[in-house]
C-alpha positions as CSV (number, residue, x, y, z in Angstrom):
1,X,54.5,27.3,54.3
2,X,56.3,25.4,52.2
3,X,57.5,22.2,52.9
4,X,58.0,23.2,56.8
5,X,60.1,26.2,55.4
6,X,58.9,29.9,56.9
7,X,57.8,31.6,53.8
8,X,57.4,35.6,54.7
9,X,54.1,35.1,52.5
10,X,52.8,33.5,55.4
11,X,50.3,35.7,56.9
12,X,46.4,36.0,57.8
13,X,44.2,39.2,58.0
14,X,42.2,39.0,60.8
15,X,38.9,41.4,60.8
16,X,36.9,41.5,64.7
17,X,33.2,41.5,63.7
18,X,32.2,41.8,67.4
19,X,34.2,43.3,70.4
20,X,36.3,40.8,72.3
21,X,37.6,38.9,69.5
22,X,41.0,37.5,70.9
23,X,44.0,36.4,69.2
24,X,47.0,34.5,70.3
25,X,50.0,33.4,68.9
26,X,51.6,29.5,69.6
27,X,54.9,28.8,69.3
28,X,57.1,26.0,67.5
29,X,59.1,23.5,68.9
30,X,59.4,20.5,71.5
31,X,56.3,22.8,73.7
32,X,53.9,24.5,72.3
33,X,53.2,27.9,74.4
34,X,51.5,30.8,74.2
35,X,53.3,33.7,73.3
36,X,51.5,36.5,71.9
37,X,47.8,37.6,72.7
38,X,45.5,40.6,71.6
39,X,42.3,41.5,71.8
40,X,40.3,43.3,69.0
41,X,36.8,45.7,69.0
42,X,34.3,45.6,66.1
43,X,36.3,46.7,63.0
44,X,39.5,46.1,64.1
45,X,42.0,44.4,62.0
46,X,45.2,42.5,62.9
47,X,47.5,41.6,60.5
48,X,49.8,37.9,61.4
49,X,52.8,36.4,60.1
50,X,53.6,32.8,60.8
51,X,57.6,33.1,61.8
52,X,60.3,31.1,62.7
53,X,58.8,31.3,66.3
54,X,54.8,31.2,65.4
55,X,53.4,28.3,64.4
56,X,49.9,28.7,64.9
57,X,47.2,31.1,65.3
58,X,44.0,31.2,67.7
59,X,40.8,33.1,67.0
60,X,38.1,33.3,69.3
61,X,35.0,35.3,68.8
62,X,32.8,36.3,65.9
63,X,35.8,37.7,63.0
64,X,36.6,37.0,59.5
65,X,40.2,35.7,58.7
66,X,41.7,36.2,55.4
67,X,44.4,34.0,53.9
68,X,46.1,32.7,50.4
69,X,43.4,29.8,50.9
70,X,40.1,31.7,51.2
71,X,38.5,33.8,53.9
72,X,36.8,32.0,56.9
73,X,34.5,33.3,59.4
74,X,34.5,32.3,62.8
75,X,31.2,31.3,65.0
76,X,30.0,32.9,67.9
């Protein structure tokens, strides 16, 4: 993002190496809330866009996330 503008750029790939990896979106504003959640298996991928109503992303469980910055792989 760019200077706290949404930039449709703005995603992540998300690749479950183990079942069970969960993802859920947070959303902007005075409260932060959940407001998305999904669960991947092994070899799933997800693909996430940060939006005027998602600010953040959490990962749990063993996957790999792609972004513009790099790719990251979560613990177990």
């Amino acid at each position: 993002m760019d200077g706290g503008k949404i930039n449709g750029d703005d995603y992540i790939v998300v690749k479950a190496i183990d079942n069970g990896v969960s993802i859920s979106g947070l959303t902007r504003g005075k409260d932060t809330k959940f407001h998305h959640s999904e669960k991947l298996d092994r070899g799933e991928v997800m693909i996430a866009q940060f939006t005027e109503h998602t600010s953040a992303i959490k990962i749990r469980g063993k996957a790999q996330i792609y972004t513009k910055h790099g790719i990251v792989e979560t613990g177990e």
